[in-house]
PATIBA-281981 format. One record per residue: residue in one letter; x, y, z of N, C-alpha, C, O in turn. Coordinates in Angstrom, 2 decimals, decimal comma, padded with zeros to 5 digits. Example, Ala and Ser with C-alpha at 12.3 -4.5 7.8 and 13.67 -1.06 7.14 Angstrom:
<pt><residu>A</residu><n_x>013,19</n_x><n_y>-005,69</n_y><n_z>007,80</n_z><ca_x>012,30</ca_x><ca_y>-004,50</ca_y><ca_z>007,80</ca_z><c_x>013,20</c_x><c_y>-003,30</c_y><c_z>007,80</c_z><o_x>014,24</o_x><o_y>-003,32</o_y><o_z>008,46</o_z></pt>
<pt><residu>S</residu><n_x>012,85</n_x><n_y>-002,25</n_y><n_z>007,08</n_z><ca_x>013,67</ca_x><ca_y>-001,06</ca_y><ca_z>007,14</ca_z><c_x>012,90</c_x><c_y>000,03</c_y><c_z>007,87</c_z><o_x>013,41</o_x><o_y>001,14</o_y><o_z>008,04</o_z></pt>
END
This chain:
<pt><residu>X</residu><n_x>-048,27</n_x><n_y>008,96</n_y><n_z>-033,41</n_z><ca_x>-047,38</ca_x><ca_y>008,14</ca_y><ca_z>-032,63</ca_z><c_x>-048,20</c_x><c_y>007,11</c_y><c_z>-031,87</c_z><o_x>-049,30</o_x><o_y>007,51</o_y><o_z>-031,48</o_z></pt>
<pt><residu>X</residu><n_x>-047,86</n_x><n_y>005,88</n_y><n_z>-031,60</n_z><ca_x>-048,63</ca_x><ca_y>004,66</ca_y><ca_z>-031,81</ca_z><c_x>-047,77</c_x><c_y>005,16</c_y><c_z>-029,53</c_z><o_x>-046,68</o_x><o_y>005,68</o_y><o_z>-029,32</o_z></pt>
<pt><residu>X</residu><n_x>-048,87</n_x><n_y>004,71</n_y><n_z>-028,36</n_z><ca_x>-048,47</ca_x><ca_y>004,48</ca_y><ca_z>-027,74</ca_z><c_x>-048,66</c_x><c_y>003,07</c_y><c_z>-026,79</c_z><o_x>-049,81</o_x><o_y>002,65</o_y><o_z>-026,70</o_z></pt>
<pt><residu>X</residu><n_x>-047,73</n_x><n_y>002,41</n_y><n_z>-026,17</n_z><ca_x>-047,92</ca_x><ca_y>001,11</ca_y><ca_z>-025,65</ca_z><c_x>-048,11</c_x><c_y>001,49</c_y><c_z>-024,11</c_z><o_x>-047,54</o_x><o_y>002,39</o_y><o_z>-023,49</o_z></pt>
<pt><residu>X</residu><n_x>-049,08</n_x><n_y>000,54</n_y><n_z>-023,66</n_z><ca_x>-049,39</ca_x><ca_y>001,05</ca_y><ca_z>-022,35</ca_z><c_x>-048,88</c_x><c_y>-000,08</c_y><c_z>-021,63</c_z><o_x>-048,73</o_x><o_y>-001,01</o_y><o_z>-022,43</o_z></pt>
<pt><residu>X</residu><n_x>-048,56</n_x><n_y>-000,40</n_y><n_z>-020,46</n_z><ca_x>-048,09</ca_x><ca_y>-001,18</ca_y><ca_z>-019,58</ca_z><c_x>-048,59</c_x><c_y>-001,20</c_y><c_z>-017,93</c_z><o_x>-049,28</o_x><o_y>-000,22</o_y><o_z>-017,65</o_z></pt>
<pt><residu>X</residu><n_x>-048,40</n_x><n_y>-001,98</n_y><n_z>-017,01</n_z><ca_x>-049,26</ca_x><ca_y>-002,00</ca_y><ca_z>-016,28</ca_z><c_x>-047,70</c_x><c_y>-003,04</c_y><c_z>-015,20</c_z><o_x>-046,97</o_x><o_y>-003,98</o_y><o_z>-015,53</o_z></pt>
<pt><residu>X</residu><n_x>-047,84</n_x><n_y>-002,07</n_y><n_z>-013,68</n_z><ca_x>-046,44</ca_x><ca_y>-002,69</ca_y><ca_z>-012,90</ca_z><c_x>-047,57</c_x><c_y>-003,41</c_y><c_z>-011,84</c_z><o_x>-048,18</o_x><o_y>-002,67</o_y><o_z>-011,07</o_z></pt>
<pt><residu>X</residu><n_x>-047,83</n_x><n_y>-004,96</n_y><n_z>-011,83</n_z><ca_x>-048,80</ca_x><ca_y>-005,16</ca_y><ca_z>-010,09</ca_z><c_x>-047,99</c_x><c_y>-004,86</c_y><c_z>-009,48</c_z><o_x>-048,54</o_x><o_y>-004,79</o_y><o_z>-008,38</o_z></pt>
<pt><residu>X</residu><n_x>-046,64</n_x><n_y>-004,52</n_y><n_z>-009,28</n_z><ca_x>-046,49</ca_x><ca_y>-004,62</ca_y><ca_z>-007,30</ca_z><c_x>-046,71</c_x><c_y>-003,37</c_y><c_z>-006,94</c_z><o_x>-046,87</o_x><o_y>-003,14</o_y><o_z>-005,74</o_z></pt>
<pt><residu>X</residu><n_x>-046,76</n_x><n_y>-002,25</n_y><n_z>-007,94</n_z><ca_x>-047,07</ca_x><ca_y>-000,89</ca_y><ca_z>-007,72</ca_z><c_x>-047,89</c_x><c_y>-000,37</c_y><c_z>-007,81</c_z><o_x>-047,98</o_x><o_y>000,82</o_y><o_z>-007,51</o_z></pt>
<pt><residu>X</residu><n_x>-049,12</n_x><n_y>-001,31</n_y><n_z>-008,41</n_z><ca_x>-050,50</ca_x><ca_y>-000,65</ca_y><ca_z>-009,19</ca_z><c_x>-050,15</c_x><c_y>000,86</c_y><c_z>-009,81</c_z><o_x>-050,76</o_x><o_y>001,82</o_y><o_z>-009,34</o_z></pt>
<pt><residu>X</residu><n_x>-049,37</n_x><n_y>001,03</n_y><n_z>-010,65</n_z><ca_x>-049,16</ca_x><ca_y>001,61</ca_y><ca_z>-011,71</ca_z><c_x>-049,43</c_x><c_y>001,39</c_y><c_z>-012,91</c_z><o_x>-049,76</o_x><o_y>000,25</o_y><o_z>-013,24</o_z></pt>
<pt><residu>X</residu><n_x>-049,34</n_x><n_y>002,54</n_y><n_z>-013,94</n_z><ca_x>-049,22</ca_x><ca_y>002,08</ca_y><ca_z>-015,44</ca_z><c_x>-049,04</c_x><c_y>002,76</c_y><c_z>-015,71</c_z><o_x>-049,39</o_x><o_y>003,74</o_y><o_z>-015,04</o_z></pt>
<pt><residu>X</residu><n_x>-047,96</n_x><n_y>003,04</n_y><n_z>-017,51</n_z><ca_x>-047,36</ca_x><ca_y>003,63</ca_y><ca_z>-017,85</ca_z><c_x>-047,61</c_x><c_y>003,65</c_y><c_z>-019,77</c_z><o_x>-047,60</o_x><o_y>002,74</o_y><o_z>-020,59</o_z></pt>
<pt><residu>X</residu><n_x>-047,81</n_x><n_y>005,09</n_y><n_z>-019,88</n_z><ca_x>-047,49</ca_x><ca_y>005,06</ca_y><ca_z>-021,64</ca_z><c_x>-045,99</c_x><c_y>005,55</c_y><c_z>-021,71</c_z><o_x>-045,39</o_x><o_y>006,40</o_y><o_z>-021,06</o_z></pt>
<pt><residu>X</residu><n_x>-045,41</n_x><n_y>004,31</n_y><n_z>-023,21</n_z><ca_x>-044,40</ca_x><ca_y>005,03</ca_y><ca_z>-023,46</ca_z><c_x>-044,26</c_x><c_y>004,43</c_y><c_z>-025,01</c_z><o_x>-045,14</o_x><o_y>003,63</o_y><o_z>-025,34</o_z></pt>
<pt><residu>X</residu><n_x>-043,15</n_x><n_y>004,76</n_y><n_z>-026,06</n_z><ca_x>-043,11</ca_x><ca_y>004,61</ca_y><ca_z>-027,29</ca_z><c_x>-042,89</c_x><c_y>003,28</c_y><c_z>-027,71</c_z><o_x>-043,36</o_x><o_y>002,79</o_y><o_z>-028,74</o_z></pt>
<pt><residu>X</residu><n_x>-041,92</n_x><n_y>002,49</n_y><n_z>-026,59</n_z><ca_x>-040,99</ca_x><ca_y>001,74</ca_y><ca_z>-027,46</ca_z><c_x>-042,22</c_x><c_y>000,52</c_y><c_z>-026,46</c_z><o_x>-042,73</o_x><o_y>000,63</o_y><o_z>-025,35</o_z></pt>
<pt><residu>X</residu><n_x>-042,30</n_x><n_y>-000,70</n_y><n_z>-027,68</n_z><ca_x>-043,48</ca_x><ca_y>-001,58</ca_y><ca_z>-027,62</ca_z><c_x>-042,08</c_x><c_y>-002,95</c_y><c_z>-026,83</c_z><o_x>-041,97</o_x><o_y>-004,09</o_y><o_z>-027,30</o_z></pt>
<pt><residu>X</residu><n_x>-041,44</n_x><n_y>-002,58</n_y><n_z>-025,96</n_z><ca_x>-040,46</ca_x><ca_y>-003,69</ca_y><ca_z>-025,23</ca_z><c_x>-040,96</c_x><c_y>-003,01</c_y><c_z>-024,02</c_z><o_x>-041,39</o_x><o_y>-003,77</o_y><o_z>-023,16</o_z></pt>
<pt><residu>X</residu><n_x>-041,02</n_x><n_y>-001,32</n_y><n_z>-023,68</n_z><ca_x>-040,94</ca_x><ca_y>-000,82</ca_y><ca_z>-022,26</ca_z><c_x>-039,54</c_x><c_y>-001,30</c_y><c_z>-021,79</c_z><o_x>-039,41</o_x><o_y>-002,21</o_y><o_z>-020,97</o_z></pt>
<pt><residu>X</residu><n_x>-038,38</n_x><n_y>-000,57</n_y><n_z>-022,42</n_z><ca_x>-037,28</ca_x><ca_y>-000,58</ca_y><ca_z>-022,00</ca_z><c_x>-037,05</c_x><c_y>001,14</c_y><c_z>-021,28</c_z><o_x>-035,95</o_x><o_y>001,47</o_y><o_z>-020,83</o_z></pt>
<pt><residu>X</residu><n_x>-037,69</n_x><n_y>001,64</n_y><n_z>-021,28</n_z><ca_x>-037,68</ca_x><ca_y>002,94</ca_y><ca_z>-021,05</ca_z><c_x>-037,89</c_x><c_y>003,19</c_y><c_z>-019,47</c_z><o_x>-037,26</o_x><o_y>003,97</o_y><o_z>-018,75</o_z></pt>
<pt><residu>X</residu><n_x>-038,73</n_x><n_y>002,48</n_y><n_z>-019,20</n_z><ca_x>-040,02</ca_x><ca_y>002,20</ca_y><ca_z>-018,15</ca_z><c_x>-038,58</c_x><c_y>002,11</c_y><c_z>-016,71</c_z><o_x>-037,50</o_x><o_y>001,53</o_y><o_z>-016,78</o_z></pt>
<pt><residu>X</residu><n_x>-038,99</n_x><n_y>002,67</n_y><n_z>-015,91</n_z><ca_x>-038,37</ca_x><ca_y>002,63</ca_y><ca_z>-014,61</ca_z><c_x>-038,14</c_x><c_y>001,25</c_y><c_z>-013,59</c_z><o_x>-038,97</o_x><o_y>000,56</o_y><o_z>-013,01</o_z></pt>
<pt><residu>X</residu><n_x>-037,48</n_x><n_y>001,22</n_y><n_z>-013,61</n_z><ca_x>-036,91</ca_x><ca_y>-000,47</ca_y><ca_z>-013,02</ca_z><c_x>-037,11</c_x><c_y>-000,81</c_y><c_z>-011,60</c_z><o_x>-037,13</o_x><o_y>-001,99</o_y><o_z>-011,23</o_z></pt>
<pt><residu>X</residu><n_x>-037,29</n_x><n_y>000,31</n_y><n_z>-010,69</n_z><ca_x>-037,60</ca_x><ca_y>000,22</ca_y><ca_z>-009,58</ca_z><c_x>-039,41</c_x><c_y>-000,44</c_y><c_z>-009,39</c_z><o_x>-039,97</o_x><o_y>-000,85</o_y><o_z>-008,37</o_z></pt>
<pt><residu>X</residu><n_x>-039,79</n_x><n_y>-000,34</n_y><n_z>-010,42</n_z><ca_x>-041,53</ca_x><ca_y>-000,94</ca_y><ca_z>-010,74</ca_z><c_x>-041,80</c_x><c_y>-001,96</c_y><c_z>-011,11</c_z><o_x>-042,89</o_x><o_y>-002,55</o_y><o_z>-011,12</o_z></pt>
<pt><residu>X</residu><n_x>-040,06</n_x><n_y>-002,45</n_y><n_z>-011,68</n_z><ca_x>-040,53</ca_x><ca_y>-003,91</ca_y><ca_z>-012,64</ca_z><c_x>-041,21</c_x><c_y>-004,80</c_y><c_z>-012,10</c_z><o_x>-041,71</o_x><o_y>-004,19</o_y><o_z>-011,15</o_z></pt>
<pt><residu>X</residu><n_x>-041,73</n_x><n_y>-006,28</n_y><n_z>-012,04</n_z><ca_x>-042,07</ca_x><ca_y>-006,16</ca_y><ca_z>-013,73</ca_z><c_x>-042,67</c_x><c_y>-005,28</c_y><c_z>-014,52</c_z><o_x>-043,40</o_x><o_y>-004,58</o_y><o_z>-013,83</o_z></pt>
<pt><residu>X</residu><n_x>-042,72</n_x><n_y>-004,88</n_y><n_z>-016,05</n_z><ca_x>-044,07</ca_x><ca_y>-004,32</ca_y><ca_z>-016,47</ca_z><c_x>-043,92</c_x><c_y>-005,29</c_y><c_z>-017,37</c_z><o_x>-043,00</o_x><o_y>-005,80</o_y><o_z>-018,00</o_z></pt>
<pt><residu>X</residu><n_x>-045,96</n_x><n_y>-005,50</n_y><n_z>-017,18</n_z><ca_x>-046,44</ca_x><ca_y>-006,38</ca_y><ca_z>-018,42</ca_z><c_x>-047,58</c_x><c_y>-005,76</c_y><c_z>-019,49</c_z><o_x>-048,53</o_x><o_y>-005,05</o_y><o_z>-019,16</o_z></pt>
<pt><residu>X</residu><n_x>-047,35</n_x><n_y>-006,09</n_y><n_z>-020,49</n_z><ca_x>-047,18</ca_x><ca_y>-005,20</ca_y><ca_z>-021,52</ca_z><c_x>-049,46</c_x><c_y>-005,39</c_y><c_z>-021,08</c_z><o_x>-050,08</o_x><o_y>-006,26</o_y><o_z>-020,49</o_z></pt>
<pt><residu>X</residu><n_x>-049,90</n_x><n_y>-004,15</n_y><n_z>-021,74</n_z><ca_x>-051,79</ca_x><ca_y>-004,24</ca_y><ca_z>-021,08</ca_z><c_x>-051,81</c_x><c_y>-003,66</c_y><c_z>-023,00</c_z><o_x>-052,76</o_x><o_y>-004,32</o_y><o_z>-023,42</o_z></pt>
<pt><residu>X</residu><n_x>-051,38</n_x><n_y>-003,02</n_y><n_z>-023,93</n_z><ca_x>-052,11</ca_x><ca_y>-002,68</ca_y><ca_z>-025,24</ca_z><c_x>-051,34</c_x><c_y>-001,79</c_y><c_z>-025,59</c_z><o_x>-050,15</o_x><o_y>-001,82</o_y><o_z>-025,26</o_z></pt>
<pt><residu>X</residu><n_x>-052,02</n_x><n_y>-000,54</n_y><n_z>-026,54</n_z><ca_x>-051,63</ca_x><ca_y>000,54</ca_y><ca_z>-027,21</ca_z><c_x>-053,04</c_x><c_y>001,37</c_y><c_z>-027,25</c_z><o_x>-054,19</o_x><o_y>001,22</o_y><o_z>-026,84</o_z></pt>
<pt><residu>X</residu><n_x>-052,30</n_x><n_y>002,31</n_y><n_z>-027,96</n_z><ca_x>-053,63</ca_x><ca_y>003,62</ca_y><ca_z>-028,09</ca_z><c_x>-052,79</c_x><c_y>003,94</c_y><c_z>-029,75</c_z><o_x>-051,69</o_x><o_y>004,47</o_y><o_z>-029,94</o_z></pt>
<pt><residu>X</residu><n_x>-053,91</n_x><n_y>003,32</n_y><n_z>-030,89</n_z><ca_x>-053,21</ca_x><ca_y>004,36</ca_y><ca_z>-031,78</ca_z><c_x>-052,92</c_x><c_y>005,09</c_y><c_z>-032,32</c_z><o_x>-053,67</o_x><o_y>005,89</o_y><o_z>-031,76</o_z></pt>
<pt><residu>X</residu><n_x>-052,15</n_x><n_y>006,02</n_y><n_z>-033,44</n_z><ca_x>-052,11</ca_x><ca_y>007,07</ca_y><ca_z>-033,71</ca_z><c_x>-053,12</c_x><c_y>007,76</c_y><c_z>-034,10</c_z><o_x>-053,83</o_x><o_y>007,67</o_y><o_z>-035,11</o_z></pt>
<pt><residu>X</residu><n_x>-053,13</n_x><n_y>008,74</n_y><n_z>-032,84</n_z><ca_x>-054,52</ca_x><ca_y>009,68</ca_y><ca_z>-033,36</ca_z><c_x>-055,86</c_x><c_y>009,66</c_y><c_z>-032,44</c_z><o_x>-056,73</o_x><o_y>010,49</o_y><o_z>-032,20</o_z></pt>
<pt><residu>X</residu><n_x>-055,59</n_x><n_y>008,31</n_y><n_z>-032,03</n_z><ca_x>-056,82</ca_x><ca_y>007,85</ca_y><ca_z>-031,13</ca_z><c_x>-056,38</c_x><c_y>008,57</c_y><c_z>-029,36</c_z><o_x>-055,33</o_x><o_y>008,88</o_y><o_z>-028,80</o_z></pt>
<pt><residu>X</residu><n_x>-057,99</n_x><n_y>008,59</n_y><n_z>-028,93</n_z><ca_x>-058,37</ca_x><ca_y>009,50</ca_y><ca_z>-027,34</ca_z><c_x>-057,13</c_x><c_y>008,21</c_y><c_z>-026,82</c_z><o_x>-056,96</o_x><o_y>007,06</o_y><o_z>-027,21</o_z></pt>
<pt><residu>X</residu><n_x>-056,44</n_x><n_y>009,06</n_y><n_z>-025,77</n_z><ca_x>-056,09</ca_x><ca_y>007,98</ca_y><ca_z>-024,56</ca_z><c_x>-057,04</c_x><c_y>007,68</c_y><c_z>-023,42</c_z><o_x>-057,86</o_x><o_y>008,47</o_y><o_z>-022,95</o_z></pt>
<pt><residu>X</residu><n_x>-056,81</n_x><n_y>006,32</n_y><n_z>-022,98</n_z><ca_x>-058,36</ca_x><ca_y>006,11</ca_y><ca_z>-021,63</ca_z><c_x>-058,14</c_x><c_y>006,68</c_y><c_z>-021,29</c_z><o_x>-057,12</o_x><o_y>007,30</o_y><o_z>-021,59</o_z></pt>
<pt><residu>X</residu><n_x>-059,11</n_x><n_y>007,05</n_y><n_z>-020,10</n_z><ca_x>-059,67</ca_x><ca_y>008,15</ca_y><ca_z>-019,09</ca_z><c_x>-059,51</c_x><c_y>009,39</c_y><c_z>-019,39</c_z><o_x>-058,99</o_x><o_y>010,21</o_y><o_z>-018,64</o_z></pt>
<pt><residu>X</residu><n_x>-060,04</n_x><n_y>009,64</n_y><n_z>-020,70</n_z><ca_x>-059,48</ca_x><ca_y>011,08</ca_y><ca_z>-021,39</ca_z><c_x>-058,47</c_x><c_y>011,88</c_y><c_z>-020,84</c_z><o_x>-058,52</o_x><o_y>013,02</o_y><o_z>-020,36</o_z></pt>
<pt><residu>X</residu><n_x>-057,20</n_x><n_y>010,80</n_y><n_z>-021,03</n_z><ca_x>-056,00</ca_x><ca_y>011,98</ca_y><ca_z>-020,59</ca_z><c_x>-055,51</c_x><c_y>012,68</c_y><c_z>-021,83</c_z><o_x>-055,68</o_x><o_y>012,36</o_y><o_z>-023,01</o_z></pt>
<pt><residu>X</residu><n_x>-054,79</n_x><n_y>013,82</n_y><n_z>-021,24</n_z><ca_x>-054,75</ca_x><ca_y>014,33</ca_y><ca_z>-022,21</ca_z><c_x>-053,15</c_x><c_y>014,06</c_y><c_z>-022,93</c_z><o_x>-052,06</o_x><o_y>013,88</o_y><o_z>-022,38</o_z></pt>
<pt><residu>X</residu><n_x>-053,46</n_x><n_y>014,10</n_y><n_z>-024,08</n_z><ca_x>-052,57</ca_x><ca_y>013,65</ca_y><ca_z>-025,35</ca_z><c_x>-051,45</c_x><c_y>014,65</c_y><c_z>-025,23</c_z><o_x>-050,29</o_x><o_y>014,35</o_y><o_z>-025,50</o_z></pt>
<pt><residu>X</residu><n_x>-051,74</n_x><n_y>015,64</n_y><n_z>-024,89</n_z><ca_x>-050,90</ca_x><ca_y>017,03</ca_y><ca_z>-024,86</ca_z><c_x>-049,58</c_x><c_y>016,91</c_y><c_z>-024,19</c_z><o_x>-048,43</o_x><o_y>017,14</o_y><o_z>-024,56</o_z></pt>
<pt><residu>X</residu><n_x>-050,38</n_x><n_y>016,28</n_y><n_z>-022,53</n_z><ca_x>-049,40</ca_x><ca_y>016,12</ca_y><ca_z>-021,28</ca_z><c_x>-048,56</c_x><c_y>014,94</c_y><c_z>-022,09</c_z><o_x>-047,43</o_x><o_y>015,02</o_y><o_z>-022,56</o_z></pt>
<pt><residu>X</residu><n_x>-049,47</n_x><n_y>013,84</n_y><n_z>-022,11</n_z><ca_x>-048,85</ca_x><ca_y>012,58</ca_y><ca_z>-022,41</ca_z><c_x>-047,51</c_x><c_y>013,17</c_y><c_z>-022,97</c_z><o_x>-046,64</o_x><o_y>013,56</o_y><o_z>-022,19</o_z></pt>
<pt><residu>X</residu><n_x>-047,34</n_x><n_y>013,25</n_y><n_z>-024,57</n_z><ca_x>-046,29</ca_x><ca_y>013,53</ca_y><ca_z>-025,89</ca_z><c_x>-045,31</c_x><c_y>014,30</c_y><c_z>-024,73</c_z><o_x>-044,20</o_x><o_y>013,79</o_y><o_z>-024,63</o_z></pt>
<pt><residu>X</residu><n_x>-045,53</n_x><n_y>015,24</n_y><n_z>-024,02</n_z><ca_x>-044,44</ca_x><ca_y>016,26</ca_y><ca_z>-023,09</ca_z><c_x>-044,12</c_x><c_y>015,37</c_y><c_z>-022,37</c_z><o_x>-042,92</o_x><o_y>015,50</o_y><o_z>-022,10</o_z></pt>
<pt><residu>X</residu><n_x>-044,67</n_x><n_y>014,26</n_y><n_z>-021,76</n_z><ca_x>-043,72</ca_x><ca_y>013,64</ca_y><ca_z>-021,12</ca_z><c_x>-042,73</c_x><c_y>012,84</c_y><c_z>-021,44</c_z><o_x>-041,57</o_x><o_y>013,06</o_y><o_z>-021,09</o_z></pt>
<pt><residu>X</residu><n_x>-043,09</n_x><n_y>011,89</n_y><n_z>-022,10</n_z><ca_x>-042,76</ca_x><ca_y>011,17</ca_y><ca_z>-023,03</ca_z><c_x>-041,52</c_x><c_y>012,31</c_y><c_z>-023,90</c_z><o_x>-040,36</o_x><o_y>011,91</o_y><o_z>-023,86</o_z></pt>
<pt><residu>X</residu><n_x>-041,72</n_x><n_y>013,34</n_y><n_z>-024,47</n_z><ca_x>-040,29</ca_x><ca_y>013,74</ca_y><ca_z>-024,69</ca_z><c_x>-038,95</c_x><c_y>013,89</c_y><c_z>-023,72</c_z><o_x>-037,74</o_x><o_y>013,74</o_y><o_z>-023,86</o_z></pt>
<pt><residu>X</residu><n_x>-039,93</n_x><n_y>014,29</n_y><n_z>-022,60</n_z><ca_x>-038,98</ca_x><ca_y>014,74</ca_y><ca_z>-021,54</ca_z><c_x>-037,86</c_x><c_y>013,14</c_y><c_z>-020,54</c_z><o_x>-036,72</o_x><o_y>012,89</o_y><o_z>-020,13</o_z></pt>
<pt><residu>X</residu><n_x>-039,07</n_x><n_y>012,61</n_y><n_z>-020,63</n_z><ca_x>-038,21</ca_x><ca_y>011,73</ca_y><ca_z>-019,37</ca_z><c_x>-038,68</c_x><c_y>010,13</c_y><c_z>-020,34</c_z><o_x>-038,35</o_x><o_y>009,06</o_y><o_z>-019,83</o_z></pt>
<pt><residu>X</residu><n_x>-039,33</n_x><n_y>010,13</n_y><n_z>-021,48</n_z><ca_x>-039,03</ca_x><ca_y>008,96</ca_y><ca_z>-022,37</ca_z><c_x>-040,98</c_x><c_y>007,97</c_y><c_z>-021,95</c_z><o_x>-041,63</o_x><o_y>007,25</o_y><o_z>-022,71</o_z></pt>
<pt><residu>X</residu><n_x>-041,25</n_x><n_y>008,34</n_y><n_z>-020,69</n_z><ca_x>-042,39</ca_x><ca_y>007,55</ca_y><ca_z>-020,26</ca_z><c_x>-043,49</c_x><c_y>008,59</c_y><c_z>-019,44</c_z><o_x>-043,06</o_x><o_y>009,59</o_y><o_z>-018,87</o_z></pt>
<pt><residu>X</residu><n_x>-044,76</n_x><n_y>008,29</n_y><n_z>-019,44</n_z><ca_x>-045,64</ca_x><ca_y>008,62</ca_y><ca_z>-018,33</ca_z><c_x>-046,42</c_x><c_y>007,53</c_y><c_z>-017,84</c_z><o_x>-047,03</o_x><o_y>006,57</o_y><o_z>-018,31</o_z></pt>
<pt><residu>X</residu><n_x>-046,06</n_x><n_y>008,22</n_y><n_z>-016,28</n_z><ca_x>-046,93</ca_x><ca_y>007,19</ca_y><ca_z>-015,34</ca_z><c_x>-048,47</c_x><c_y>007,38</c_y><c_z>-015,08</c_z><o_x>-048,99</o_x><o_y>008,42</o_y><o_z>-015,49</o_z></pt>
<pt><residu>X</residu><n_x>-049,13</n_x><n_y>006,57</n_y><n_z>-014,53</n_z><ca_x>-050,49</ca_x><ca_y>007,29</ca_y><ca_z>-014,08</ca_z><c_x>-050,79</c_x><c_y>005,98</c_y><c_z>-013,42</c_z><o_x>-050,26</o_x><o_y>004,89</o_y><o_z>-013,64</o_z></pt>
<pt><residu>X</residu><n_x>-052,08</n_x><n_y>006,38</n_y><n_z>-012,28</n_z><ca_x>-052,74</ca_x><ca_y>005,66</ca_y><ca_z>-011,74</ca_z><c_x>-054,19</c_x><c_y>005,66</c_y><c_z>-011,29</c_z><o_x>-054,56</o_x><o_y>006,56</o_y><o_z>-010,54</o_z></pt>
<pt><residu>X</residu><n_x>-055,07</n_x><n_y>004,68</n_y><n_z>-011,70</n_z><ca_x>-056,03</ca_x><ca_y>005,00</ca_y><ca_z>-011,16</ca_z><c_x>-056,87</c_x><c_y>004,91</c_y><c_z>-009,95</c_z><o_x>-056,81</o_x><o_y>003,88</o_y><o_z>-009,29</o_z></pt>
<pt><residu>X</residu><n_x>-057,50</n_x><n_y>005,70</n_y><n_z>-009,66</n_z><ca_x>-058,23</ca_x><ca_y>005,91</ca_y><ca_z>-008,24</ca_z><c_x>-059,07</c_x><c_y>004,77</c_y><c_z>-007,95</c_z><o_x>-059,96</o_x><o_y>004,64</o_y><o_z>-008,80</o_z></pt>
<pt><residu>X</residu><n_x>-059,08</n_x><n_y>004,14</n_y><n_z>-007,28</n_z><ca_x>-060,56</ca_x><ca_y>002,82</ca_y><ca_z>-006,85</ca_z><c_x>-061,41</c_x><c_y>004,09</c_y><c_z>-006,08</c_z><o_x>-060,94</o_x><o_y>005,20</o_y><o_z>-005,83</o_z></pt>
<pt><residu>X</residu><n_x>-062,38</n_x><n_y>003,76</n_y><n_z>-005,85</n_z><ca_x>-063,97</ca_x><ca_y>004,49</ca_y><ca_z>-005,38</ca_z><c_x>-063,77</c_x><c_y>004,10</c_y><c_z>-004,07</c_z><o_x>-063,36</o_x><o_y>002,93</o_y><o_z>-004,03</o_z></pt>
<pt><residu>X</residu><n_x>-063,90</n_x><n_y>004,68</n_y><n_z>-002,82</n_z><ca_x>-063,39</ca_x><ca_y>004,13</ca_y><ca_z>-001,63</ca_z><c_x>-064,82</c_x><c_y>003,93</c_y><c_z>-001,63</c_z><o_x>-065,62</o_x><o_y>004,59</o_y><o_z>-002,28</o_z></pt>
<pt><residu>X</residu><n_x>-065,15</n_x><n_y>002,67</n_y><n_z>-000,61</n_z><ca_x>-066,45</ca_x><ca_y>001,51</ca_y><ca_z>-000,47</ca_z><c_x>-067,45</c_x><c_y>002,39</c_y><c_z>000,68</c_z><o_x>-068,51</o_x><o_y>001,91</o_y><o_z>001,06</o_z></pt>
END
Protein backbone atom coordinates (compact mmCIF):
# COMPACT_ATOMS: atom_id res chain seq x y z
CA UNK A 1 0.00 0.00 0.00
CA UNK A 2 1.53 3.14 -1.48
CA UNK A 3 1.25 5.89 1.51
CA UNK A 4 0.92 9.84 0.94
CA UNK A 5 2.29 11.93 3.55
CA UNK A 6 1.09 15.47 4.15
CA UNK A 7 2.22 18.16 6.26
CA UNK A 8 -0.64 20.99 8.19
CA UNK A 9 1.84 24.57 8.97
CA UNK A 10 -0.61 26.04 11.26
CA UNK A 11 -0.35 22.89 13.36
CA UNK A 12 3.09 21.60 12.67
CA UNK A 13 1.65 18.31 12.05
CA UNK A 14 1.79 15.57 9.50
CA UNK A 15 -0.12 12.92 8.48
CA UNK A 16 0.01 9.39 6.48
CA UNK A 17 -2.99 8.39 4.82
CA UNK A 18 -4.11 6.32 1.50
CA UNK A 19 -5.96 8.52 -0.63
CA UNK A 20 -3.19 10.85 -2.66
CA UNK A 21 -6.09 14.13 -2.41
CA UNK A 22 -5.96 13.81 1.74
CA UNK A 23 -9.64 13.96 1.78
CA UNK A 24 -9.59 11.85 4.78
CA UNK A 25 -7.28 14.17 6.73
CA UNK A 26 -9.09 16.18 9.59
CA UNK A 27 -10.32 19.64 8.72
CA UNK A 28 -9.81 21.28 11.85
CA UNK A 29 -5.76 21.24 10.55
CA UNK A 30 -6.42 22.35 7.12
CA UNK A 31 -4.66 23.32 4.98
CA UNK A 32 -2.73 20.05 4.21
CA UNK A 33 -0.13 20.28 1.60
CA UNK A 34 0.61 17.36 0.04
CA UNK A 35 5.10 16.68 1.36
CA UNK A 36 5.42 12.81 -0.82
CA UNK A 37 4.73 9.11 -0.32
CA UNK A 38 6.47 6.08 1.13
CA UNK A 39 6.11 3.17 -1.27
CA UNK A 40 4.85 -0.09 -1.12
CA UNK A 41 7.00 -1.98 1.01
CA UNK A 42 9.37 0.75 1.74
CA UNK A 43 10.65 1.84 5.83
CA UNK A 44 8.42 4.89 6.81
CA UNK A 45 10.75 8.09 8.06
CA UNK A 46 11.78 8.09 11.41
CA UNK A 47 11.40 4.38 11.50
CA UNK A 48 7.84 4.37 12.39
CA UNK A 49 6.44 1.58 12.54
CA UNK A 50 4.43 0.20 9.52
CA UNK A 51 2.45 -2.00 11.90
CA UNK A 52 0.93 1.05 13.95
CA UNK A 53 0.72 3.07 10.79
CA UNK A 54 -1.79 0.23 8.51
CA UNK A 55 -3.97 0.02 12.24
CA UNK A 56 -4.52 3.32 12.03
CA UNK A 57 -5.19 4.04 8.91
CA UNK A 58 -7.82 1.12 9.07
CA UNK A 59 -9.32 2.43 12.01
CA UNK A 60 -9.89 6.17 11.70
CA UNK A 61 -8.73 6.33 7.71
CA UNK A 62 -5.33 8.60 8.71
CA UNK A 63 -2.25 8.87 11.14
CA UNK A 64 -0.94 11.82 12.64
CA UNK A 65 2.55 12.39 13.96
CA UNK A 66 4.85 15.03 14.90
CA UNK A 67 8.17 15.75 15.20
CA UNK A 68 10.18 16.82 18.20
CA UNK A 69 12.72 19.97 17.49
CA UNK A 70 15.92 19.47 19.96
CA UNK A 71 15.25 22.18 22.57
CA UNK A 72 18.49 24.79 22.05
Amino acid sequence: MRLYIFTSEPSGLSAFCTDMEGNKLPKQFAPWKSAGFVEDGAQPPYNFSLFKIEAALKLVGFQLWRVKTKAD
